[in-house]
VMD Tcl script that builds the backbone (N, CA, C; Angstrom):
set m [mol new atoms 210]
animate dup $m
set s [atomselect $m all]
$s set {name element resname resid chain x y z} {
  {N N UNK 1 A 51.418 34.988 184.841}
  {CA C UNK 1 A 52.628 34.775 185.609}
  {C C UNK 1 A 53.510 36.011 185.497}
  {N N UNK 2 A 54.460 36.216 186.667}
  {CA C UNK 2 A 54.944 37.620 186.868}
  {C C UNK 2 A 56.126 37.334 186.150}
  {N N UNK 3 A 56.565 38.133 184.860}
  {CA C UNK 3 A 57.977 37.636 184.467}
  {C C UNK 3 A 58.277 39.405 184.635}
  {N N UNK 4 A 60.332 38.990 184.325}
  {CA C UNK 4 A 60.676 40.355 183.262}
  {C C UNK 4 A 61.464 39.928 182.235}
  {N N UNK 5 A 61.438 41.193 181.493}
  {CA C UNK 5 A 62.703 40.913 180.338}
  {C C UNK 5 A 63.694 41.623 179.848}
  {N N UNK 6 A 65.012 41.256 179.176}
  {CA C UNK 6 A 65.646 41.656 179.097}
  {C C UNK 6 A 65.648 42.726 177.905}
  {N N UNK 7 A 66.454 43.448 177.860}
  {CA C UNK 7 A 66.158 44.536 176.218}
  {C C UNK 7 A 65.869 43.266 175.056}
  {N N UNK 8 A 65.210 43.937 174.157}
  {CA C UNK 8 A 64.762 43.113 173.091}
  {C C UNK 8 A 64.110 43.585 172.162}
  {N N UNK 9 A 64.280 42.681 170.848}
  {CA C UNK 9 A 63.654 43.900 169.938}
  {C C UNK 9 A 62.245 42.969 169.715}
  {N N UNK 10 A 60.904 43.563 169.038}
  {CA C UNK 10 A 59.800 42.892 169.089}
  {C C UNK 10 A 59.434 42.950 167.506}
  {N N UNK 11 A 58.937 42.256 167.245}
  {CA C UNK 11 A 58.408 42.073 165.449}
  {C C UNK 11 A 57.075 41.207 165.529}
  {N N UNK 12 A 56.132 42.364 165.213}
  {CA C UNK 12 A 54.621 41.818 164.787}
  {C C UNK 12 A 54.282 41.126 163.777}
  {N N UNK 13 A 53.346 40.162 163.953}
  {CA C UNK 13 A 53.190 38.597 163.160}
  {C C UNK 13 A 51.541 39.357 162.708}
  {N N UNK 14 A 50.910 39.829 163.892}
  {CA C UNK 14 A 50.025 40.155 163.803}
  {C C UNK 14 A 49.018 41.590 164.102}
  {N N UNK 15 A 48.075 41.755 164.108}
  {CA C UNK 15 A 47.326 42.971 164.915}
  {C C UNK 15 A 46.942 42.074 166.126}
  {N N UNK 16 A 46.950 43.428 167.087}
  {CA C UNK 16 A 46.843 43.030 168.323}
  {C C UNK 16 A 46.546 44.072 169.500}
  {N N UNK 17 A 45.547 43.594 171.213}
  {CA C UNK 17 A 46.156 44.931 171.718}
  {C C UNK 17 A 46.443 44.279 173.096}
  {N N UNK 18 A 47.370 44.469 173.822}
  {CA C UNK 18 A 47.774 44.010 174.903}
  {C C UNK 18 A 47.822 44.918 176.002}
  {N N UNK 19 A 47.263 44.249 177.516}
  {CA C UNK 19 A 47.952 45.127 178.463}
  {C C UNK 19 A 48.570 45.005 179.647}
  {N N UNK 20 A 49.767 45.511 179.891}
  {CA C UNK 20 A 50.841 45.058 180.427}
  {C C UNK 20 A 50.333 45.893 181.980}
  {N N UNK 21 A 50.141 44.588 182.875}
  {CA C UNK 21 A 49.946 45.332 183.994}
  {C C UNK 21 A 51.400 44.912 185.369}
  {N N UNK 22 A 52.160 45.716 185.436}
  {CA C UNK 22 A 53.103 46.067 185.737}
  {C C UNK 22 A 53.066 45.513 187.555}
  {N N UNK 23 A 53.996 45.052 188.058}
  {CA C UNK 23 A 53.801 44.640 189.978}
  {C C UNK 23 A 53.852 46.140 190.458}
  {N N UNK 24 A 53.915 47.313 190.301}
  {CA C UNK 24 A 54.232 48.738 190.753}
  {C C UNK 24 A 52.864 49.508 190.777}
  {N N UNK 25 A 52.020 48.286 190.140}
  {CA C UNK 25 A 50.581 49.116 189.568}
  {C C UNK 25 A 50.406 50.011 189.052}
  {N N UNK 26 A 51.149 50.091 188.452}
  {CA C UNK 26 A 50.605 50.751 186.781}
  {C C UNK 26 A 50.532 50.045 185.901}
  {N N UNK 27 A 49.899 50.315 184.378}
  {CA C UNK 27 A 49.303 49.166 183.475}
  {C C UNK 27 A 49.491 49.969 182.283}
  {N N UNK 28 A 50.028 49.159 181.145}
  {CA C UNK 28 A 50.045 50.400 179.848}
  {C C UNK 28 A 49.293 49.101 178.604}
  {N N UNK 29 A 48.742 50.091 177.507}
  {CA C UNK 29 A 47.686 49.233 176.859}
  {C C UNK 29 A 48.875 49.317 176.180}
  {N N UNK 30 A 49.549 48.335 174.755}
  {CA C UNK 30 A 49.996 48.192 173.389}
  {C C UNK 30 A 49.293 47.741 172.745}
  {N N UNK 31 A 49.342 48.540 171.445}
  {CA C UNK 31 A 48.675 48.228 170.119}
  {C C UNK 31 A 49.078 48.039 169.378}
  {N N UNK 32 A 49.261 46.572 168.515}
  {CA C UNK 32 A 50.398 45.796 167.810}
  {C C UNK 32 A 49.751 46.044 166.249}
  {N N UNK 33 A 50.443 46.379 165.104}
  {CA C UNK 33 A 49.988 45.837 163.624}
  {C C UNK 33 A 50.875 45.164 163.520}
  {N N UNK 34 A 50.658 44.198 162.145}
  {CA C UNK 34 A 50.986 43.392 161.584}
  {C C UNK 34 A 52.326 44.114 160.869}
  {N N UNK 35 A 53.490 43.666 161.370}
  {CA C UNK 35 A 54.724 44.415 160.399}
  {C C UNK 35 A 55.428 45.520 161.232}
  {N N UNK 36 A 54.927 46.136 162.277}
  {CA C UNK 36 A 55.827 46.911 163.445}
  {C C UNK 36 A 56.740 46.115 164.220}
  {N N UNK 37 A 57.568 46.897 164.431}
  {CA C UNK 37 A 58.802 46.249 165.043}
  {C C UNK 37 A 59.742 47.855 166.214}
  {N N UNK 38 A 60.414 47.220 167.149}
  {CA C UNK 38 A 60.351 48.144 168.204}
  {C C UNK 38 A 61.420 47.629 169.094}
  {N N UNK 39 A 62.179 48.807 169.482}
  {CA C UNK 39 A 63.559 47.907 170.815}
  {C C UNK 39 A 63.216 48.103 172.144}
  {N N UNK 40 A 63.186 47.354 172.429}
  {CA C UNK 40 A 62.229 47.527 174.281}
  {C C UNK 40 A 63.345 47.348 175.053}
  {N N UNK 41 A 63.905 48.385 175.649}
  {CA C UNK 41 A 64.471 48.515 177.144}
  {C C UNK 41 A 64.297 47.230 177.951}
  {N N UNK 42 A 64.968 46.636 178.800}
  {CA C UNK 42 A 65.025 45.923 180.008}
  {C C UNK 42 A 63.562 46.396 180.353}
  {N N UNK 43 A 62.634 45.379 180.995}
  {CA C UNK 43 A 61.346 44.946 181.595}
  {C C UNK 43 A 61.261 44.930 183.023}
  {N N UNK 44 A 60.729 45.539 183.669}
  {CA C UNK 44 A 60.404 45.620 184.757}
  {C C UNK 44 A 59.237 44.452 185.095}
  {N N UNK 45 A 58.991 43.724 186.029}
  {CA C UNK 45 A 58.190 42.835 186.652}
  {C C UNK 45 A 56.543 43.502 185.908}
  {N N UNK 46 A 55.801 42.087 184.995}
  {CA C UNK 46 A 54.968 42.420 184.758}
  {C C UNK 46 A 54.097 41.151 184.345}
  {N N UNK 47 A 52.511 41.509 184.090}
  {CA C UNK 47 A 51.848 40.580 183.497}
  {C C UNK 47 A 51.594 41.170 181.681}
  {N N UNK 48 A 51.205 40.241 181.330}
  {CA C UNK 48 A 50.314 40.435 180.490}
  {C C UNK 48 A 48.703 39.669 179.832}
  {N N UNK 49 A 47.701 41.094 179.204}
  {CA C UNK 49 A 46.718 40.524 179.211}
  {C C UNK 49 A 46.256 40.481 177.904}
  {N N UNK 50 A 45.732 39.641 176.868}
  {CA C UNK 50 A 45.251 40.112 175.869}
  {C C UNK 50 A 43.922 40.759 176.090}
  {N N UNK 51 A 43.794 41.773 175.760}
  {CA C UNK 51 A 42.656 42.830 175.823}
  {C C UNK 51 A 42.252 42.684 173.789}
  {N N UNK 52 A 42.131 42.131 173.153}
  {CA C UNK 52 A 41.518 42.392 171.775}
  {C C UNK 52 A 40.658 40.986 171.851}
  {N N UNK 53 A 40.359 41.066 170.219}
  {CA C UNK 53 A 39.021 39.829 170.005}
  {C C UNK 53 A 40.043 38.670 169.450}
  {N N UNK 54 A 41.189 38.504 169.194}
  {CA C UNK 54 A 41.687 37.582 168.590}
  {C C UNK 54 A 43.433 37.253 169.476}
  {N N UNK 55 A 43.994 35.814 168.869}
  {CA C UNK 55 A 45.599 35.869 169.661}
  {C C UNK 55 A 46.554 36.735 168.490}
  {N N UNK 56 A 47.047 37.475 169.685}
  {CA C UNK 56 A 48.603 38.036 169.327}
  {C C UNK 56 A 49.560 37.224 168.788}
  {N N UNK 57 A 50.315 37.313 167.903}
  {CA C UNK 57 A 52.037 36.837 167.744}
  {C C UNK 57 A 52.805 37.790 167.433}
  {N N UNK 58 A 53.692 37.574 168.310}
  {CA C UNK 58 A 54.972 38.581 167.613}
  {C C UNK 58 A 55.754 37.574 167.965}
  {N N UNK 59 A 57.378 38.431 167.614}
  {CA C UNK 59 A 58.688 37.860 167.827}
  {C C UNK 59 A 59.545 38.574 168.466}
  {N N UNK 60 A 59.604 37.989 169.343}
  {CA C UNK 60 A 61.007 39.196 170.274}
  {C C UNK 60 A 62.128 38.019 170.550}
  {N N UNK 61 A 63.340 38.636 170.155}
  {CA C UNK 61 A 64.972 38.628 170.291}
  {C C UNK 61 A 65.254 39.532 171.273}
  {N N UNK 62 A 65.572 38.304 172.666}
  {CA C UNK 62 A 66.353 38.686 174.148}
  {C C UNK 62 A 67.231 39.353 173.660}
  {N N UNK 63 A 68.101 40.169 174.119}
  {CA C UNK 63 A 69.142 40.073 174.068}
  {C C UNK 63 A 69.928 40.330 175.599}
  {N N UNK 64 A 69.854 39.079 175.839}
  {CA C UNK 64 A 70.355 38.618 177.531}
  {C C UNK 64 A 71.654 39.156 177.885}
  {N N UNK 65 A 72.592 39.965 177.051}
  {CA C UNK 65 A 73.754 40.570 177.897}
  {C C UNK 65 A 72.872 42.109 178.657}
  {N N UNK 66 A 72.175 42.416 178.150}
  {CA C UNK 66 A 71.617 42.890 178.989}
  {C C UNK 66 A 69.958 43.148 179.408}
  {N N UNK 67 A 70.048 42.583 181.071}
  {CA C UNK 67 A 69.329 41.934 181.521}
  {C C UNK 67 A 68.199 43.124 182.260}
  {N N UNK 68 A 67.227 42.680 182.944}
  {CA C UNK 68 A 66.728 43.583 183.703}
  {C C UNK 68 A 67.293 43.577 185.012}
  {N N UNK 69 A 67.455 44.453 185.734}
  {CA C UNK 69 A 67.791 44.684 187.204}
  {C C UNK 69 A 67.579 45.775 187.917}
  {N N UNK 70 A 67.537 45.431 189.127}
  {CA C UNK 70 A 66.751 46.430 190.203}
  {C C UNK 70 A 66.870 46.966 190.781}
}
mol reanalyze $m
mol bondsrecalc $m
mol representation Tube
mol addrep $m
């Protein structure tokens, strides 16, 4: 499903590799360890796919005052 998101920070539960294929068509792989953590900019319209052998968890904190927009 096509979401976006707002800035947020992300905290790995686990290893992982994901790939975010974007509505603009472009696609970027992430590669998660267990214990990284990271502040992600506002999200542009995207999917995501798990691309590894096992499920992902992390934790991401919206922080909805600021949002994505276009």
């Amino acid at each position: 499903r096509v979401h976006t998101h707002p800035a947020s920070f992300v905290y790995a539960l686990t290893d992982g590799k994901l790939k975010v294929h974007y509505t603009d068509g472009t696609s970027e792989v992430v590669e998660l360890k267990a214990g990284d953590y990271m502040y992600a900019d506002p999200e542009k319209p995207h999917q995501t796919e798990n691309i590894g052998d096992k499920s992902v968890k992390f934790l991401m904190v919206e922080l909805k005052e600021h949002p994505y927009k276009q």
